[in-house]
N, C-alpha and C positions, 0 to 999 in steps of 0.2 A: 604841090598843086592841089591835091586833094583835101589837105588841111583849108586851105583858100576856099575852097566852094564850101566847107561844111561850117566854116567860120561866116558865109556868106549868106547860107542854110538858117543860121544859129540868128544871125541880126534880122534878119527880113520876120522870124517869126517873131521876135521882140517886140518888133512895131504893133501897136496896139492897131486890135482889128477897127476899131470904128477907122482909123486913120488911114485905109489902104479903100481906093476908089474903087468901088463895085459896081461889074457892066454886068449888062443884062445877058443873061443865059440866054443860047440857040434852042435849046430844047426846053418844053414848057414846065414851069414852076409847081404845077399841079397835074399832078397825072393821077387818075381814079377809076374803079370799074371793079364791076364783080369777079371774081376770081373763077366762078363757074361759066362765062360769057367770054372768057380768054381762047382761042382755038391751039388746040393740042396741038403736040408733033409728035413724032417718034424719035424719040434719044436712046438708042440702044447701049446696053454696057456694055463696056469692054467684056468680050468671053472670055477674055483672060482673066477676068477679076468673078467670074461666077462661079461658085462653089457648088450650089447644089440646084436645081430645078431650072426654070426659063423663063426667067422674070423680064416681064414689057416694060419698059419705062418710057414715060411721054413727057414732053416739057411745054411752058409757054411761055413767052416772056410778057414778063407787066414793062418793066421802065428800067433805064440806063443812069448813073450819071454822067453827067457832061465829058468827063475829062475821065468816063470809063474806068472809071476805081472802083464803081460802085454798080451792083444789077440787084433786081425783082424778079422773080417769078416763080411759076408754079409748075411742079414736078411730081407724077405721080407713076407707080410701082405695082404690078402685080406681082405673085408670090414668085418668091428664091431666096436664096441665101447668097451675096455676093460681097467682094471687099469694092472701098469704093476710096478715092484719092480725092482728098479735098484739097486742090491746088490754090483756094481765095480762103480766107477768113470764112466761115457762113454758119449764119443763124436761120435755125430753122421751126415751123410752129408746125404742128399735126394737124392736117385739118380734119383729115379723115383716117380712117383704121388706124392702125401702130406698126411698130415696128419694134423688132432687138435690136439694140445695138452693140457692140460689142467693142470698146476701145483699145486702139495699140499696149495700153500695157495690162489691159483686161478686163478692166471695168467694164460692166453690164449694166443697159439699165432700158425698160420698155419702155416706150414715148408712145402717148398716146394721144387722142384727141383733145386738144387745147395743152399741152404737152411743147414745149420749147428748148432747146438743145444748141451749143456751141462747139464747130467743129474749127479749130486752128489749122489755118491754111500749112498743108505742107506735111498734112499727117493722116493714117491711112485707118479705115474702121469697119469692121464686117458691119453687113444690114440681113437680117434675117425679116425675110416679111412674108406673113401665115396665109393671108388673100389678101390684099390690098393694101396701100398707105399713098395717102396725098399731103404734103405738105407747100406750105409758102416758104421759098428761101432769100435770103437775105444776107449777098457775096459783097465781099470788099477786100478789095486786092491790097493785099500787106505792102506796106512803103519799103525801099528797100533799108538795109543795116543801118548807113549813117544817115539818113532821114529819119529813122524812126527811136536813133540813140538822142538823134539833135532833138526829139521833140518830147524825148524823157527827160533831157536836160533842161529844155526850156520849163516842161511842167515841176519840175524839181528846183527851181528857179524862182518859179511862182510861188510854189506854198511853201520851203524852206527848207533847210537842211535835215528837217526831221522826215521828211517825208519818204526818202529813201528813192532809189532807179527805177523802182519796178512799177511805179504808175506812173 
């Protein structure tokens, strides 16, 4: 059965996009606005993931996509040092201060203002922040296994046999 849907998976993305009828999205096509004019909230961390001091963390949300794969927003940090679980795919820009970051197998690297950073959904990274750090995030929730093997197939499909799985 599950061969059936991934083979079903497999044809539906073949079809050339112009040829698949496009309705009009419920939520709007253009969403804009200052990032400073968003209103905070408090998102506190997990205490269990705080390592050292009592860092605030606020968040806001910019925009959604439709079918929730996809979020915006804006999230900022006073000082601590804490682990953090990045359960979505997410890119992130510095807007403001820096931060350590510290990844799972040890890489270190200070992100600073205009500074942009990719954390793979599913993987876990100290944040060390000295006073402050505001960044824009940009989450997108990972397709699952055979969604996302059908859609390495199909891009390896496309450009040819030299291209190899991994894009």
């Amino acid at each position: 059965m599950s061969w059936h849907i991934l083979a079903a998976m497999v044809s539906a993305m073949a079809v050339p996009y112009r040829a698949i009828e496009i309705r009009r999205p419920a939520t709007p096509s253009f969403v804009a606005g200052s990032a400073d004019a968003l209103e905070m909230r408090a998102a506190p961390i997990e205490p269990g993931w705080v390592v050292e001091g009592k860092p605030q963390a606020r968040i806001a949300h910019h925009s959604k996509a439709e079918d929730e794969s996809g979020l915006t927003g804006v999230w900022d940090c006073t000082a601590g040092t804490f682990r953090w679980f990045f359960a979505w795919d997410e890119t992130v820009m510095i807007l403001d201060g820096d931060v350590l970051v510290t990844a799972e197998d040890g890489t270190e690297r200070l992100l600073r203002t205009g500074d942009i950073g990719y954390f793979k959904g599913g993987t876990w990274a100290t944040w060390r922040v000295d006073t402050y750090v505001r960044k824009i995030a940009f989450l997108r929730r990972p397709a699952p296994a055979p969604l996302a093997l059908a859609y390495r197939l199909r891009n390896r499909l496309r450009r040819g046999p030299a291209a190899g799985l991994a894009g």
